[in-house]
C-alpha positions in Angstrom: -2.4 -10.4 -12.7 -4.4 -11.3 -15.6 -2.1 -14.2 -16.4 -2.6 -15.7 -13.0 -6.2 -14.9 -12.6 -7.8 -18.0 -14.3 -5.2 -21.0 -12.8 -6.9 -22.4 -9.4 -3.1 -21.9 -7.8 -2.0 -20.4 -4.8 -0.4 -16.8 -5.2 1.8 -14.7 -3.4 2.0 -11.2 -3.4 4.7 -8.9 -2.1 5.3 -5.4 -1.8 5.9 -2.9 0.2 3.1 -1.7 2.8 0.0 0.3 1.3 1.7 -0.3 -2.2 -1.8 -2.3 -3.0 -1.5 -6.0 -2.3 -5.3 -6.2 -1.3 -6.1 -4.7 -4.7 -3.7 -7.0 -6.3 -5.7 -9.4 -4.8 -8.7 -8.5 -5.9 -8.3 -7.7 -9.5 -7.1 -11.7 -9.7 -10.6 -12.7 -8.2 -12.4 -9.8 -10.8 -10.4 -11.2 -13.6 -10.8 -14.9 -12.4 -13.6 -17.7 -12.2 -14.7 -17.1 -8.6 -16.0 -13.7 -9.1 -19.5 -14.1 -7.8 -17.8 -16.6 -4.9 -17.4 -15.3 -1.1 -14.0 -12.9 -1.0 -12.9 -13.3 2.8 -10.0 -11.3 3.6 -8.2 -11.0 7.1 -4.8 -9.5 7.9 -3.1 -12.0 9.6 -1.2 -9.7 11.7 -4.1 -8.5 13.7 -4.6 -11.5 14.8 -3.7 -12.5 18.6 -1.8 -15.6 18.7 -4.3 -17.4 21.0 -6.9 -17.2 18.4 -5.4 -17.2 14.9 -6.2 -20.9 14.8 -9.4 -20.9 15.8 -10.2 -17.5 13.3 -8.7 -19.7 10.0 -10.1 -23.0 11.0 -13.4 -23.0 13.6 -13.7 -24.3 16.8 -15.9 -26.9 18.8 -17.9 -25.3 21.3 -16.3 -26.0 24.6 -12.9 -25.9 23.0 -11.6 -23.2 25.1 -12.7 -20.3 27.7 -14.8 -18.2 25.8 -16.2 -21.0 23.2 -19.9 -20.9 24.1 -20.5 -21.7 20.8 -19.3 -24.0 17.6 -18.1 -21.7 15.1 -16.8 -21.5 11.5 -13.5 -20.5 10.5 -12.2 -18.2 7.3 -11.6 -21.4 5.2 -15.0 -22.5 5.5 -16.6 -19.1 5.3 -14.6 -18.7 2.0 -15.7 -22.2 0.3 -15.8 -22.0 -3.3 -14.6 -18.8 -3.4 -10.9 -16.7 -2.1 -8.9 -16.3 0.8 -7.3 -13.5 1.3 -4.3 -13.7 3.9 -2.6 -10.6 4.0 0.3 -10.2 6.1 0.5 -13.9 6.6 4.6 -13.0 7.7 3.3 -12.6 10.6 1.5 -16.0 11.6 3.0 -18.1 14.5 4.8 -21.4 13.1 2.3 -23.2 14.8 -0.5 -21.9 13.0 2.0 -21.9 9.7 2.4 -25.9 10.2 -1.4 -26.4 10.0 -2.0 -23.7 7.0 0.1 -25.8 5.5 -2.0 -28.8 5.8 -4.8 -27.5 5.0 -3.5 -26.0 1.6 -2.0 -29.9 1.0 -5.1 -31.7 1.9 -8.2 -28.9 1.2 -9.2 -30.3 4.9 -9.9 -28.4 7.8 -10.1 -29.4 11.0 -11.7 -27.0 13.6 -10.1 -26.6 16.9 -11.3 -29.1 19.9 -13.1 -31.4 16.7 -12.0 -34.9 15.3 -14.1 -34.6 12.5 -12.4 -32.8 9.1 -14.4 -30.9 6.2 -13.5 -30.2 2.8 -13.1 -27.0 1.7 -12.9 -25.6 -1.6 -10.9 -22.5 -1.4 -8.1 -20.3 -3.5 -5.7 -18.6 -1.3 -4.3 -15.5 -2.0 -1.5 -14.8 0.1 0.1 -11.4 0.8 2.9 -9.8 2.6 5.4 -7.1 3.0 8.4 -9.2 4.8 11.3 -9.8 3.3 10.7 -13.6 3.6 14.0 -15.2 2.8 15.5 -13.4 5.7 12.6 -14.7 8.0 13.3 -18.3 7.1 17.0 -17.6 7.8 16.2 -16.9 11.4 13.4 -19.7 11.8 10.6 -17.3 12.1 9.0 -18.4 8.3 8.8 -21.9 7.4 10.5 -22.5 3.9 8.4 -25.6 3.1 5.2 -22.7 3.5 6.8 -20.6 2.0 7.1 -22.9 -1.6 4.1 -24.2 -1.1 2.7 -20.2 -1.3 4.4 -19.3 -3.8 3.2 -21.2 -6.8 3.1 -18.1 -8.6 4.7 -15.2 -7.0 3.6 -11.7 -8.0 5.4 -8.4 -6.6 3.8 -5.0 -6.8 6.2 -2.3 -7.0 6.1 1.0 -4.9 4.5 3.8 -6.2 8.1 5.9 -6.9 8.5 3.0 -9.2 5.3 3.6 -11.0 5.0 7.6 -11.3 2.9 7.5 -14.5 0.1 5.9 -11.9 0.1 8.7 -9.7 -2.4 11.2 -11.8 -4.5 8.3 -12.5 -5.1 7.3 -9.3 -5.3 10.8 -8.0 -7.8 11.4 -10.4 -9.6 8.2 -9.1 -9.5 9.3 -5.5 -11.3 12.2 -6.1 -13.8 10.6 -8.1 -14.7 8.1 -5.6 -14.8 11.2 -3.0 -16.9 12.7 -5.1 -19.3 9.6 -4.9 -19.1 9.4 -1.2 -20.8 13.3 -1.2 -17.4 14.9 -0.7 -16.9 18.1 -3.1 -16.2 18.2 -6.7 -12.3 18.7 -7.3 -9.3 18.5 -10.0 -5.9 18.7 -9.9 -3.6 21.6 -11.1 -0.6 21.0 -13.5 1.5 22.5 -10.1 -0.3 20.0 -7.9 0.1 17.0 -10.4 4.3 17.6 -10.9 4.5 18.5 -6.9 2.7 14.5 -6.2 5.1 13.1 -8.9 8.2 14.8 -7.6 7.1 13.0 -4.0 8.7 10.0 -3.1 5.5 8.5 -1.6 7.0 6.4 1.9 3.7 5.6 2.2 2.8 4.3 -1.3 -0.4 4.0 -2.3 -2.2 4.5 0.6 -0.2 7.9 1.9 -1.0 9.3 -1.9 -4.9 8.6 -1.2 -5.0 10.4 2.3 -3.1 13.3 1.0 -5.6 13.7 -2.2 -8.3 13.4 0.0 -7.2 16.0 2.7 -6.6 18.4 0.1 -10.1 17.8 -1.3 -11.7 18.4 1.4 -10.1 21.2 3.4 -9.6 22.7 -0.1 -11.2 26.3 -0.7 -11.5 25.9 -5.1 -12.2 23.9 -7.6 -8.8 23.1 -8.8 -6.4 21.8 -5.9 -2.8 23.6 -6.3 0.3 23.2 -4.1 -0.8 24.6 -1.1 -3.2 22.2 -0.5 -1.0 19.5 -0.5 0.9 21.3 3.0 1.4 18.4 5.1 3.3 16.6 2.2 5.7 19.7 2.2 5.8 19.0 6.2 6.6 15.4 5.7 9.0 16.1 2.6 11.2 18.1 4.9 11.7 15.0 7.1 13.4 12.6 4.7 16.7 11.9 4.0 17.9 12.4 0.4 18.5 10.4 -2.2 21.8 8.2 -2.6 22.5 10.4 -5.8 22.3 13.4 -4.1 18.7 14.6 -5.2 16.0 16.0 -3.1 13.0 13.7 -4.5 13.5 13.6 -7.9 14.9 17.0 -9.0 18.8 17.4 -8.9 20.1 20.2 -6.9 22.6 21.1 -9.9 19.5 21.6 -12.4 17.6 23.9 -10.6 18.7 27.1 -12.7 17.9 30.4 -11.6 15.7 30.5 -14.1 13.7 27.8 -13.0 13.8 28.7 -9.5 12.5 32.4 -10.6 9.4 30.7 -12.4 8.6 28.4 -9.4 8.4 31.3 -7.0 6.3 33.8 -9.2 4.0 30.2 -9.8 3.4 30.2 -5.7 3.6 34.2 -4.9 7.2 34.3 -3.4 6.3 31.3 -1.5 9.8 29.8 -0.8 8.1 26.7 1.0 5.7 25.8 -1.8 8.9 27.1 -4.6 11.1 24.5 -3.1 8.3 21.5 -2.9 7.6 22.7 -7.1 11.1 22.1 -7.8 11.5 19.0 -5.7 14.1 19.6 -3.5 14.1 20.8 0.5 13.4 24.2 1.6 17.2 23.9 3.3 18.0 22.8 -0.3 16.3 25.8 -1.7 18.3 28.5 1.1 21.6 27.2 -0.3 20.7 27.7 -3.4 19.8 31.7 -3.0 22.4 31.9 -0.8 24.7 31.1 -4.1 22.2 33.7 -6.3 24.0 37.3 -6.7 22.5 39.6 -4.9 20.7 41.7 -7.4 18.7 38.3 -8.4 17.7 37.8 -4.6 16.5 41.1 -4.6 14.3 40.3 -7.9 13.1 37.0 -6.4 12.0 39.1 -3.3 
């Protein structure tokens, strides 16, 4: 991101949802020369296809029903500065026809006008689609698509990136903490339990669960049992092609280690299996297996 901040180029970014496009995005214009320009974002698939034109590129007033008045679109509202499509998978072709245009010529043309302006604009450009299979079936135009991705930049899930996880943990709660939320930190327990998670949600799922925890919290230091509804949601995906339960093997959960996990959590077999990263079904079979004077001890 550093690297492509300063060219005046067109970028992609890809990645799975709430894996951090938008920030992606913005770190290029922090990093860049249009920092104190106008930052317009929109997500592209929130949009309704009778008004995605007139959103990026204005309308004439009279243009439609409903256009009491001449308006401005995105591209003009961001001149001199970024354009932030994210989701722009999702755009009609007809809308994707003129974007391309527009990005060709640095001309917009508003809806129901003759007249064009210039616009001055850097788009950023985001999406989680798998693109290549969307131009197979028509739905993506490939010359956009080129055209987009001048430089492409791809921003890996978050159970790619576990050594992110404490620090942005740590930053959630920090900027909690500035919003007049409580004063919290995390617990060596709490800290391996989010980096044994697989995170479906990325980015975005590891923020809502640090913040629930924060707040419905009783102490000072979160532990396990405040991160509950990831055990919920943990017990609801599948596993692993390599046979693992998140990232623990079944075969290296010792007795010893699972005696240590439940005197951590109080006999807790729910929070004892979410420690050692593998299902509380997981965790039966593997007591089940125990001799019977060591399940007596663990109880």
């Amino acid at each position: 991101m550093a690297r492509v901040a300063p060219l005046e180029v067109t970028v992609l970014v890809r990645g799975e949802t709430g894996s951090g496009k938008e920030i992606a995005a913005r770190l290029i214009v922090a990093l860049g020369r249009r920092t104190e320009a106008p930052f317009v974002a929109v997500n592209c698939a929130a949009l309704p296809d009778t008004l995605v034109e007139s959103e990026l590129f204005g309308h004439a007033r009279g243009s439609f029903s409903g256009a009491t008045d001449a308006r401005r679109g995105l591209f003009e509202e961001a001149h001199r500065g970024t354009l932030f499509l994210d989701e722009i998978g999702a755009l009609p072709l007809a809308a994707q026809a003129k974007l391309l245009r527009v990005l060709e010529e640095h001309r917009v043309r508003r809806v129901g006008e003759n007249r064009v302006t210039d616009v001055d604009v850097r788009v950023v450009a985001a999406t989680s689609l798998d693109i290549e299979a969307a131009i197979t079936r028509r739905e993506f135009r490939e010359d956009l698509y080129f055209r987009l991705s001048a430089l492409e930049l791809v921003v890996p899930p978050l159970r790619e990136r576990v050594d992110d996880i404490p620090l942005l943990a740590a930053h959630f709660l920090e900027r909690l903490e500035q919003k007049g939320g409580p004063r919290r930190t995390l617990s060596g327990e709490a800290l391996a339990l989010l980096t044994r998670y697989p995170f479906p949600g990325n980015v975005r799922e590891l923020k809502h669960a640090v913040e629930q925890a924060a707040v419905f919290g009783d102490g000072d230091e979160l532990g396990p049992t405040d991160f509950s509804s990831l055990w919920a949601r943990s017990q609801m995906l599948p596993a692993s092609d390599d046979g693992k339960a998140g990232r623990t093997a079944l075969e290296d959960v010792t007795p010893e280690k699972l005696e240590e996990a439940l005197k951590k959590t109080g006999g807790n077999r729910l929070e004892a299996a979410s420690l050692l990263g593998i299902s509380r079904s997981s965790l039966y079979r593997i007591l089940r297996r125990m001799p019977a004077s060591d399940l007596r001890e663990q109880n």
